[in-house]
C-alpha positions as CSV (number, residue, x, y, z in Angstrom):
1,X,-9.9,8.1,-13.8
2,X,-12.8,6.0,-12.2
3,X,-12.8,2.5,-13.2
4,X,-16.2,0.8,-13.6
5,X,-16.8,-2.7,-14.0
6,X,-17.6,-5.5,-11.9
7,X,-21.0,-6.7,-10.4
8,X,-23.2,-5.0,-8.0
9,X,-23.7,-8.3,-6.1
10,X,-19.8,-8.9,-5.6
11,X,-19.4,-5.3,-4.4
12,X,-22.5,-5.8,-2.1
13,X,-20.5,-8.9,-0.8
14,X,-17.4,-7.2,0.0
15,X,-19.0,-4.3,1.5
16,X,-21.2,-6.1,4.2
17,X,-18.4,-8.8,4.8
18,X,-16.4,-5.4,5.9
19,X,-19.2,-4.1,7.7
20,X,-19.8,-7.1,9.9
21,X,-16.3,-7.2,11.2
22,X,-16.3,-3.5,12.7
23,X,-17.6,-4.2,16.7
24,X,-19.2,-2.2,18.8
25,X,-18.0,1.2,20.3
26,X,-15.3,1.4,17.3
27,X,-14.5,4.5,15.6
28,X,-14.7,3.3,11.5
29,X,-13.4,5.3,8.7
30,X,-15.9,5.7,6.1
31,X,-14.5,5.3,2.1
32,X,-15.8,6.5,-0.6
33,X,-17.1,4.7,-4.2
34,X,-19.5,2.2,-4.8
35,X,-18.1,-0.7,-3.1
36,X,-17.7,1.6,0.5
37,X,-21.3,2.5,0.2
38,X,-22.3,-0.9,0.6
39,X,-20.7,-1.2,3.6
40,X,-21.4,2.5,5.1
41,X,-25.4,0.9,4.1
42,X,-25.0,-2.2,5.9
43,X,-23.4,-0.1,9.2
44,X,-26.9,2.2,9.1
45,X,-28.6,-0.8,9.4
46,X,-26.6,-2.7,12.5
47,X,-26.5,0.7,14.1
48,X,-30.3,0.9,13.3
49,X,-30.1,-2.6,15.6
50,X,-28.3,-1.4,18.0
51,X,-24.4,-1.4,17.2
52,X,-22.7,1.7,18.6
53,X,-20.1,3.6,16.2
54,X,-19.5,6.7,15.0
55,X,-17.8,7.2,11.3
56,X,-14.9,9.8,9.4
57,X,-16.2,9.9,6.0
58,X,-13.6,10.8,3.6
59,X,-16.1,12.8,1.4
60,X,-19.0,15.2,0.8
61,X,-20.6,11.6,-0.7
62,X,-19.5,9.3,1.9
63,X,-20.6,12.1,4.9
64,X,-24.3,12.4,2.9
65,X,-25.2,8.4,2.6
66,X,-23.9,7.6,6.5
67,X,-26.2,10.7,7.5
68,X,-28.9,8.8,5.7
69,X,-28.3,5.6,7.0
70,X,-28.8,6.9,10.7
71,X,-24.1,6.5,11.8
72,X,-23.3,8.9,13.7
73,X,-20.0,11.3,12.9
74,X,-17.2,12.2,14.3
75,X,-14.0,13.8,12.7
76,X,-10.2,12.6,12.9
77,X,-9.9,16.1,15.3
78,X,-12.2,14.2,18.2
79,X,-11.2,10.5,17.6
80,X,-8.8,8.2,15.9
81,X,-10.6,5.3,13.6
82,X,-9.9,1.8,15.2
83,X,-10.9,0.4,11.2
84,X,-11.1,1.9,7.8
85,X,-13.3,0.3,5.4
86,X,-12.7,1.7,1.8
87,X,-12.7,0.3,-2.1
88,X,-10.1,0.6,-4.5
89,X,-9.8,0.9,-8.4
90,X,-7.0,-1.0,-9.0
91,X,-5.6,-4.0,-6.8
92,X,-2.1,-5.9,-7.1
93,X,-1.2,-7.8,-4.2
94,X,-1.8,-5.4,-1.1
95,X,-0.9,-2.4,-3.3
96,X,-3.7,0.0,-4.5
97,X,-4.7,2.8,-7.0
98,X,-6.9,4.9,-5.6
99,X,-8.8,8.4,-6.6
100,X,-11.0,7.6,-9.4
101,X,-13.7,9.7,-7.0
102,X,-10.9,13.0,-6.1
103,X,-11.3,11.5,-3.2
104,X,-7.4,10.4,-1.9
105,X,-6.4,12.7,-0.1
106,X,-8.7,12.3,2.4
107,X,-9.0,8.5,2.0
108,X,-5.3,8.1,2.9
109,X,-5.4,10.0,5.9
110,X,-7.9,8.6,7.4
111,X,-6.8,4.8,6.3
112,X,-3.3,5.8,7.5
113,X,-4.9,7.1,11.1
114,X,-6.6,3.8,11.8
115,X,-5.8,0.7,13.1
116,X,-6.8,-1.6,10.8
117,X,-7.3,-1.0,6.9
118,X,-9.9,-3.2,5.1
119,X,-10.1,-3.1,1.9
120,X,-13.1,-3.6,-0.4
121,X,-13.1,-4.9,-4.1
122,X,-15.1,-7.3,-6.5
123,X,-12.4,-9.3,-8.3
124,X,-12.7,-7.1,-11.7
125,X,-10.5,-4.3,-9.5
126,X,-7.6,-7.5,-9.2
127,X,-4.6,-7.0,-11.6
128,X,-1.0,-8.3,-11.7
129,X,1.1,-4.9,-11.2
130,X,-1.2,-1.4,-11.3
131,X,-1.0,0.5,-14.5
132,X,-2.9,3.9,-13.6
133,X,-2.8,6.5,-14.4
134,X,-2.0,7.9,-11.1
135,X,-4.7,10.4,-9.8
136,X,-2.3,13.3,-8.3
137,X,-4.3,16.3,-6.3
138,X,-2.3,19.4,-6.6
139,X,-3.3,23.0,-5.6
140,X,-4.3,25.5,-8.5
141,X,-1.5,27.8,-8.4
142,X,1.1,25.1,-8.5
143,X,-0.1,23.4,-11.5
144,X,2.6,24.3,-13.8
145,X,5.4,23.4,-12.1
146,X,3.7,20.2,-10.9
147,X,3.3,19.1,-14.3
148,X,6.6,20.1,-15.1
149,X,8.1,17.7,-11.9
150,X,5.5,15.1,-13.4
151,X,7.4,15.0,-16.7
152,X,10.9,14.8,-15.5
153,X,9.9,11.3,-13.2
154,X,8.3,10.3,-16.6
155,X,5.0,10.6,-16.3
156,X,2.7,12.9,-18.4
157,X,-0.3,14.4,-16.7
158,X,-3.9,15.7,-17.9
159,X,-5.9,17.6,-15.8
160,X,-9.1,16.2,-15.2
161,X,-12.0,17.2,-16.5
162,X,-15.4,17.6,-15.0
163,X,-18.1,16.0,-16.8
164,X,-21.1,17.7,-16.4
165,X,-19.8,21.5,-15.9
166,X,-17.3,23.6,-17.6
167,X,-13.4,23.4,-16.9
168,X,-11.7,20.6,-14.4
169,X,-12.8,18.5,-11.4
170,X,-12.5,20.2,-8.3
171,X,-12.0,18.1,-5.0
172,X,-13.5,18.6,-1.7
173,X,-10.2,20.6,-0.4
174,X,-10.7,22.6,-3.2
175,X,-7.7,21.6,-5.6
176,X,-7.6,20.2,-8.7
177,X,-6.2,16.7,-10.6
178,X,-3.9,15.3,-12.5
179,X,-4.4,11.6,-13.9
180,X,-0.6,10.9,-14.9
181,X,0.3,8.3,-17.6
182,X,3.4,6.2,-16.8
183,X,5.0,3.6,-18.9
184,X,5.5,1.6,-15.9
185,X,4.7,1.7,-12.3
186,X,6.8,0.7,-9.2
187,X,4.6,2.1,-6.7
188,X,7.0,1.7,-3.6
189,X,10.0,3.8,-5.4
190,X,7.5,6.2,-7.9
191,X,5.0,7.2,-4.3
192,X,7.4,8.6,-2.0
193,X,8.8,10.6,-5.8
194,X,5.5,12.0,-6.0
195,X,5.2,12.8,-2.4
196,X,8.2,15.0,-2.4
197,X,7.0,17.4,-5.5
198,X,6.0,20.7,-4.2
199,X,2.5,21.6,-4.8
200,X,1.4,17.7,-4.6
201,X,-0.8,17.5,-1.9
202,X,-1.6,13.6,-2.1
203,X,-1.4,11.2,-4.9
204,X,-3.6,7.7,-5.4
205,X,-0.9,5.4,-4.5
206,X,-1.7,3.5,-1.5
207,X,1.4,0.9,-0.6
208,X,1.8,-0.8,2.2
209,X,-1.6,0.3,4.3
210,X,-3.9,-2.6,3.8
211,X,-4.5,-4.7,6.4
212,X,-6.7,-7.1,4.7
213,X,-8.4,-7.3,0.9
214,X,-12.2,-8.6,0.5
215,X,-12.6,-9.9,-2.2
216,X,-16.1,-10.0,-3.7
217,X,-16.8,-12.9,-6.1
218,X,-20.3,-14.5,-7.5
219,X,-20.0,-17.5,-4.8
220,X,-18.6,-15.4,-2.0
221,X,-15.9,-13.5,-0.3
222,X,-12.8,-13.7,-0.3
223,X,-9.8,-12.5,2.5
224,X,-6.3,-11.6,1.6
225,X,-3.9,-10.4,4.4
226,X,-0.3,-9.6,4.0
227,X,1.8,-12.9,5.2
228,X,2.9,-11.2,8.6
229,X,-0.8,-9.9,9.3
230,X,-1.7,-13.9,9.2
């Protein structure tokens, strides 16, 4: 599920510190959330000045705001993203969980296309080891059996339910989601398990694509890269 918290100043932060290190002529992947907006607003305004970019959003949200905000699109079909700027809802380390929006599936394609991954988060999306649930997007007819595999790895999974219509949350592929309990998660052995069930079309677990974590605070920013990125 979608984890609010966190200031709207520390997001703002780590947003525009993202924004301002995309250059001009690059191809940026454009996340989705609260934290990505602030940086998809702060690109409408340097292209506004002149930058020239053109964005992927990674949803119907993402693809709306950069239309208002004057960036130019382009899809993963005509060009491959030089950066990726996107938020998270959960951050250990360099590991994420991602898809409190239903919006993974696409996120990770596009963050896995570019060259650089930069992360966005205020410091209330920091935790020791991620604890979930993990958002899994499956496609309607396989929902049985998906649940089914779910159980055996040792997870239990609810479909998620819309909030302001009838029946569960549909994503922009058109499939629906599972938010799956686990007692414990070791994202590098439990993602590639998830990966392989039939019917799963992406799950939230994003290991070992970040490039670099902003950090949002009060006072500031702050980076975290991977030791071998320094």
């Amino acid at each position: 599920m979608k984890r609010t918290g966190g200031s709207d100043e520390a997001k703002r932060r780590a947003g525009e510190a993202a924004a301002d290190r995309v250059t001009d002529g690059e191809i940026v992947g454009l996340g989705t959330g609260s934290t990505a907006a602030h940086a998809i607003r702060a690109l409408g305004r340097s292209v506004d000045s002149g930058l020239d970019i053109r964005g992927v959003p990674t949803s119907f949200q993402s693809r709306d705001l950069a239309r208002e905000v004057g960036i130019p699109l382009t899809t993963l079909d005509e060009a491959t993203p030089d950066v990726a700027i996107d938020g998270a809802d959960e951050v250990a380390g360099f590991d994420l969980m991602k898809g409190g929006g239903a919006a993974h599936a696409r996120e990770k394609y596009v963050a896995s296309a570019a060259d650089r991954f930069l992360v966005v988060a205020d410091d209330s999306k920091l935790t020791d080891a991620l604890a979930g649930p993990v958002p899994v997007e499956l496609l309607p007819d396989a929902r049985a059996p998906v649940a089914a595999a779910i159980r055996e790895v040792g997870g239990e999974p609810t479909l998620r339910a819309a909030e302001r219509k009838d029946g569960p949350v549909v994503t922009d592929n058109g499939n629906l989601v599972f938010d799956c309990a686990f007692e414990e998660i070791d994202p590098e052995s439990l993602a590639p398990t998830l990966s392989a069930i039939p019917g799963v079309v992406e799950h939230g677990l994003f290991v070992g694509l970040a490039d670099a974590v902003l950090v949002g605070r009060a006072d500031g920013v702050e980076r975290r890269v991977p030791p071998l990125s320094e």
